[in-house]
C-alpha positions in Angstrom: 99.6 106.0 144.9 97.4 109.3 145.7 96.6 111.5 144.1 94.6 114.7 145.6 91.1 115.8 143.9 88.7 118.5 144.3 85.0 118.1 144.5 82.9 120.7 142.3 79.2 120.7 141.7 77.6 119.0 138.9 74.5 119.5 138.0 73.2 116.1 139.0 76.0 114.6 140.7 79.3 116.4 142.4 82.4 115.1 140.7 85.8 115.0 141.6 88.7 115.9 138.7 91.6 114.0 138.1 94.3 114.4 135.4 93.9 111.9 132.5 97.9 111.3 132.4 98.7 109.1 135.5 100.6 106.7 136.6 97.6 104.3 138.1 94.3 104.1 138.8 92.8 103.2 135.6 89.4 103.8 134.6 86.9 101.5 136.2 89.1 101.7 139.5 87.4 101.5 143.0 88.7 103.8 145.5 88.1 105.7 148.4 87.6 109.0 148.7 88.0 110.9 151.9 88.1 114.4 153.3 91.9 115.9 154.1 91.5 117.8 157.5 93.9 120.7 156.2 96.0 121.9 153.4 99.3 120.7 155.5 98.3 117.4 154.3 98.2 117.3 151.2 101.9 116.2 150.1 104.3 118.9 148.1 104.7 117.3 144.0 105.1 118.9 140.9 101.5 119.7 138.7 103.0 119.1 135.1 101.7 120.7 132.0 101.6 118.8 128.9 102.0 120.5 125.6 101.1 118.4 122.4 101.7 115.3 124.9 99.0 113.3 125.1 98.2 109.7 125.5 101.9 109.2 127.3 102.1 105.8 128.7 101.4 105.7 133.2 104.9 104.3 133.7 105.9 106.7 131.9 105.0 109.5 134.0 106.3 107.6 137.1 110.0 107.9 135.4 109.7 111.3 134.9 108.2 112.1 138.5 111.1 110.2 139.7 113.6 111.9 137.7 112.2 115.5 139.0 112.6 113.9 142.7 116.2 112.9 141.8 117.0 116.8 140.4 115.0 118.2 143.4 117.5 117.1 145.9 120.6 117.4 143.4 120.3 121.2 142.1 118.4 124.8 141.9 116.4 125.0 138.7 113.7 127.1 137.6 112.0 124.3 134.6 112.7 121.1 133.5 111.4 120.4 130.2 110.9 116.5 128.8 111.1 115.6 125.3 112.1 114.0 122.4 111.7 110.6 121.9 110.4 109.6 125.1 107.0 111.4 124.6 106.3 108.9 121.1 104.2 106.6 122.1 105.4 102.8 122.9 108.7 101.9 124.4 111.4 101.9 121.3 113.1 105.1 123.0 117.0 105.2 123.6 116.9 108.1 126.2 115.1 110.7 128.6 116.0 114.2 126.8 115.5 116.6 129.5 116.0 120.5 128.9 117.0 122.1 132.4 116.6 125.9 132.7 118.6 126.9 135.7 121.3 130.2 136.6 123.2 127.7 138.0 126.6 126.3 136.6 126.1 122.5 136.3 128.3 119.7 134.7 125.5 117.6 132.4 127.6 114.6 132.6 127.7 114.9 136.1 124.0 115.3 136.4 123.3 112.3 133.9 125.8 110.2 135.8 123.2 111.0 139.1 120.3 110.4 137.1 121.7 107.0 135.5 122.9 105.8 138.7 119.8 106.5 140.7 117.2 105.9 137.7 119.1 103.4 135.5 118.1 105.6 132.2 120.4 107.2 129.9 119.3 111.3 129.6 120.7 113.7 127.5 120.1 117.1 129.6 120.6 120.4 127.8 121.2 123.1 130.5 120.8 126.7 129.9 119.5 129.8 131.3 115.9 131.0 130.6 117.3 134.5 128.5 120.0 131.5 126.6 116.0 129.4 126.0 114.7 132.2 124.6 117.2 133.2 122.4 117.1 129.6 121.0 113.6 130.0 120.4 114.3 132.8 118.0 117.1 131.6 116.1 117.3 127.8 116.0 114.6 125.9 114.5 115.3 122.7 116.9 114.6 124.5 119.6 111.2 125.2 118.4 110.8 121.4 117.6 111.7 120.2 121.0 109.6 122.8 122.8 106.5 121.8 120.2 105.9 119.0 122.0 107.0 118.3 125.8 106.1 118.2 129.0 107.3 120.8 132.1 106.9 121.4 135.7 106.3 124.9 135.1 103.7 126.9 132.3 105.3 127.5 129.2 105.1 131.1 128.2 107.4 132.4 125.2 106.5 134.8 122.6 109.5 134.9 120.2 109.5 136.2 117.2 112.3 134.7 114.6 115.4 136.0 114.1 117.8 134.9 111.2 121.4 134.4 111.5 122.5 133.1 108.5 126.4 132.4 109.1 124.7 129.9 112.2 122.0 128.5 109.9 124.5 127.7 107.5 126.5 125.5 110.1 123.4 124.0 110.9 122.5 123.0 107.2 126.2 121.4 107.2 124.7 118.8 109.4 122.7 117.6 107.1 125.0 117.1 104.1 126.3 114.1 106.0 123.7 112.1 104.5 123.9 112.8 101.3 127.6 111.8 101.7 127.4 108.7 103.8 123.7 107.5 102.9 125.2 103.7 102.7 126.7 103.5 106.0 124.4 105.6 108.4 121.1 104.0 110.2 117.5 104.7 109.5 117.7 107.0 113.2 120.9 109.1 112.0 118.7 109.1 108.4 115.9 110.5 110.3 117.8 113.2 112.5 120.1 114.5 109.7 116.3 115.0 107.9 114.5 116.4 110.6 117.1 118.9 110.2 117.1 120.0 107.1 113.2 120.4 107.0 113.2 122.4 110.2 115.8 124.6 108.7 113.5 125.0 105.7 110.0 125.3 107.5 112.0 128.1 109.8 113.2 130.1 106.6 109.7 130.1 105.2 108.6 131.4 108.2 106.5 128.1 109.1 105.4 126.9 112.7 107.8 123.6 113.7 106.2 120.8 114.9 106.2 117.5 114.7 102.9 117.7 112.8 104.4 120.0 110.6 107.3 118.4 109.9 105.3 115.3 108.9 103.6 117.0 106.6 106.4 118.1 105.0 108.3 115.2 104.5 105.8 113.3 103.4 105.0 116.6 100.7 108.6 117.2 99.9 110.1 113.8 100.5 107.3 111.5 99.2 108.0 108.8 102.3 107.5 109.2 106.3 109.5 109.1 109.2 108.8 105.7 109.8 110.0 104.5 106.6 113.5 106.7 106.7 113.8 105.6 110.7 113.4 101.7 109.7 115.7 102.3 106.7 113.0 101.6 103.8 114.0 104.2 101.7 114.4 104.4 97.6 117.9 105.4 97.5 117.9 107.2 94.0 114.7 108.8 94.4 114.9 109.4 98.0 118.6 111.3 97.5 116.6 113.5 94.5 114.4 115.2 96.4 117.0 115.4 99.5 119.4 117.2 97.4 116.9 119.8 95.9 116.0 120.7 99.4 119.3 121.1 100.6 120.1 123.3 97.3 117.6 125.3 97.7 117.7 126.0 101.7 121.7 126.4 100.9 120.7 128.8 97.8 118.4 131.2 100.3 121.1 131.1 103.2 124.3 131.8 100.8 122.6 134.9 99.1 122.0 136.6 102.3 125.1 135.5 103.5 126.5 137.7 100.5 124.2 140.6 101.0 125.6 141.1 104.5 122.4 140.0 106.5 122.6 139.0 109.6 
């Protein structure tokens, strides 16, 4: 691999920058460093910017450089933003979720068909426009989730402010009531999603920042437990389904009454 450096003055010793998250060239490596006659040398790749990301495994990044060659030479986008699972650190992921702003009309299946032929990952791509991302950012929670942590191949700039619609937070909450219905039957992952949820739907009411930080915080506050222990299933059911259900009541309770008072 290369990668391309600049030198700057030090005050003892000139030093050459290069980005922590790489896919080689450990610390300790020996290389060689040599001059690049001119700018035309220096090969065309994507910088990407890491937000909240840090720490992500080398053969990582090679996957993700690889799937950004793959959607170079497939379509016209303007970002592509990872997320999700992938970014946790270790290998226990079960996809590549990859946000795809773009004014172009494209089939995802299609695209993750490309990407599973050519890659031999599974993705889940979300494709939207940038004005369809930013309305997302105001109104749905997981949207703000996703974009808390992630890494793109263009800067991240969005200043949204929130903006409730009830009647669509209310289908969202609906979501959630599947595990109070089906606890015995769903796994520790579907647990864990149907919870992340419901707590992003709460933190977003209260007017809270969503993160995964914050979202830690808060179940461990208003769940008592983690999201390791709901992910690997080692949950108290009665006490667990207690505290669930009082959430949901009362994230139900502020959505219904503005529901009736005509807000929108």
């Amino acid at each position: 691999m290369e990668i391309i450096g600049k030198i700057s003055l030090g005050s003892k010793m000139d030093q050459i920058y290069i980005p922590k998250n790489r896919p080689g060239l450990p610390a300790g490596s020996h290389v060689i460093i040599k001059p690049i006659d001119s700018l035309k040398e220096i090969p065309e790749r994507h910088k990407l910017y890491f937000y909240n990301a840090k720490l992500i495994e080398p053969i990582k990044i090679t996957i993700i450089n690889e799937l950004i060659k793959i959607l170079d030479s497939t379509i016209k986008y303007d970002n592509i933003i990872i997320t999700g699972s992938f970014l946790e650190k270790g290998f226990n992921f079960n996809d590549l979720d990859a946000l795809i702003t773009t004014e172009e009309k494209i089939n995802p299946s299609y695209l993750e068909n490309i990407i599973i032929n050519k890659l031999g990952i599974k993705a889940h791509t979300l494709i939207l426009s940038n004005q369809e991302l930013i309305m997302g950012l105001s109104t749905d929670p997981i949207y703000q989730l996703m974009l808390s942590k992630c890494i793109s191949t263009k800067r991240l700039i969005y200043k949204t402010a929130h903006k409730f619609n009830y009647k669509f937070l209310d289908l969202h909450l609906l979501k959630s009531k599947t595990l109070i219905d089906n606890f015995d039957i769903l796994s520790g992952e579907e647990k864990y999603y149907l919870t992340r949820n419901l707590i992003a739907l709460s933190l977003f009411l209260k007017k809270q920042k969503i993160s995964q930080i914050s979202m830690e915080k808060e179940i461990k506050l208003a769940l008592n437990t983690t999201s390791r222990e709901i992910k690997q299933n080692l949950l108290n059911k009665p006490v667990f389904l207690k505290k669930y259900k009082e959430i949901y009541q009362k994230t139900l309770g502020q959505i219904l009454s503005h529901i009736k008072n005509g807000t929108k």
